[in-house]
C-alpha positions, 0 to 999 in steps of 0.5 A: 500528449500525455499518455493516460494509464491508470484512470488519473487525468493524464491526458491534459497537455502539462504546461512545462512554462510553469513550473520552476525547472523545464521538462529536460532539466526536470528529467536529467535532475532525476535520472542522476539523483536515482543513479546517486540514491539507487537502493537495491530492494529484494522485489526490485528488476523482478518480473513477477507480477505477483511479487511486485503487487505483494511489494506494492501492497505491503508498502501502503503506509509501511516503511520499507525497512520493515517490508524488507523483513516480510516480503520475503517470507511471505513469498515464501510461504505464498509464492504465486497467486494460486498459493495464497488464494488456497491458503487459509485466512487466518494463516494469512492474517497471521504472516501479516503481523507486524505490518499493521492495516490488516484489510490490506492482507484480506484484500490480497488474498481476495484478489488472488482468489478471484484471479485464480478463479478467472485467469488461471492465476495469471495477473492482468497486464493493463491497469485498467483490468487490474483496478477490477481486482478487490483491493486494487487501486490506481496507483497499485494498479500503475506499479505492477504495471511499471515495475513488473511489466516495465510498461509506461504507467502514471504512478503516483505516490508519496514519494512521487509527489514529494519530488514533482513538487519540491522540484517543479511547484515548490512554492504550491500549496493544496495540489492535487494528483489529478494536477500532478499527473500530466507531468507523471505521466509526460516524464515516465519513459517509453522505454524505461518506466521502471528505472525511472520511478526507481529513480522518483522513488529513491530521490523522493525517499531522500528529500523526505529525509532532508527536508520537510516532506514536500508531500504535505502540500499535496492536496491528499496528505492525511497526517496518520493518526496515533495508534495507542488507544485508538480504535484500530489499535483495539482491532489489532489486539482483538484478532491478535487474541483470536488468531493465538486461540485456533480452537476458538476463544469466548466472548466474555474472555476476549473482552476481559483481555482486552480490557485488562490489557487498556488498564495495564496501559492507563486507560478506562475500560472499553465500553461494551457496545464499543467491544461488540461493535468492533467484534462486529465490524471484524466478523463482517470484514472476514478476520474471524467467525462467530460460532454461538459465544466462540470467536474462531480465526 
């Protein structure tokens, strides 16, 4: 029976008979394409679970040659769960410039502020204990596992996907990960799960050179949207503006860098309740603080 780890449905029995190759085959495919493609990455065969989950996090949506320049110096900076707890947030959000989707850096912190306060720092060890955490979803959850704790653990990502369904459902289209994971969750070694979502990892990142991505037959492959001009590329501004302000910046002057720097860029203006609802949502999601008209990270 398929082992369940990570809140997907992985306790189906996978239908092996189905699919283009069979489990063995499937397995030593693997196995040798991960010895061929292996890539030494700085947060791989590490122990630490927090270093893994920075890794795992910063990884969402991010290239990895990119993340190989931050994950460093951000466990430099922050090099255990208590450290980035205590630290301030809009130091924080300023190490994670350059990385995009901002949520994710708040939602670390927030996570290890509540591990700080509960468990002394130390991170769970299930991911059924580690979902609990803000931020926290199942196959972040499923990698600290695999990775950090070597234990079995059914993960799934883009690159996963990639490969499950360009070697066993090659001609599938609209496949959900709830489909995927039996198969995940049968194939990830007892004894191994580290190595061999390495090995799913570096095989699926080559197909994706190769090929067309094999992922867009996934069922949730969401094509990303182009960030000129769009709403979360106004946001990236508006906290850029603020976190180079410590003392704070007013209102009015970071609504008219904002839209001098549209113009510059050959669109309109921005709508001033476009403006105020973006400042808003900011506040609220905890990027910076309004005092009165003053904006203060």
């Amino acid at each position: 029976m398929a082992r369940a780890s990570n809140g997907q449905a992985a306790n189906a029995e996978p239908d092996w008979s189905c699919c283009a190759r069979g489990r063995d085959e499937f397995v030593a495919l693997v196995a040798a394409r991960g010895r061929e493609l292996y890539r030494d990455l700085p947060w791989r065969n590490i122990d630490d679970a927090y270093g893994v989950l920075v890794s795992e996090v910063m990884l969402q949506q991010t290239q990895v040659a990119r993340v190989m320049r931050f994950w460093p110096r951000w466990l430099a900076a922050f090099p255990t769960v208590d450290a980035l707890a205590a630290a301030d947030t809009a130091t924080v959000l300023e190490l994670w410039q350059g990385l995009g989707y901002n949520r994710r850096a708040l939602a670390l912190k927030h996570a290890c502020e509540e591990c700080s306060a509960e468990s002394s720092g130390v991170l769970p060890r299930t991911a059924d204990e580690l979902v609990k955490l803000p931020g926290i979803g199942p196959a972040t959850a499923a990698g600290v596992v695999a990775f950090a704790y070597n234990e079995p653990a059914t993960y799934i990502e883009t690159n996963v996907r990639s490969v499950f369904l360009h070697e066993l459902f090659p001609n599938a289209e609209s496949v959900s990960d709830r489909e995927l994971a039996p198969y995940v969750a049968d194939t990830c070694s007892n004894c191994d799960p580290r190595s061999w979502y390495y090995a799913l990892l570096d095989y699926g990142a080559h197909l994706k050179q190769q090929i067309a991505n094999p992922s867009r037959r996934s069922k949730h492959y969401a094509r990303q949207s182009a960030f000129e001009g769009s709403r979360r590329q106004k946001r990236s501004f508006l906290l850029k503006q603020v976190l180079a302000s410590p003392d704070g910046i007013s209102q009015h002057a970071l609504a008219r860098a904002l839209d001098e720097a549209e113009l510059a860029a050959g669109r309109a203006a921005v709508d001033p309740a476009l403006f105020e609802a973006l400042v808003d949502d900011l506040a609220r999601e905890g990027f910076f603080r309004r005092a009165d008209d003053l904006i203060i990270p």
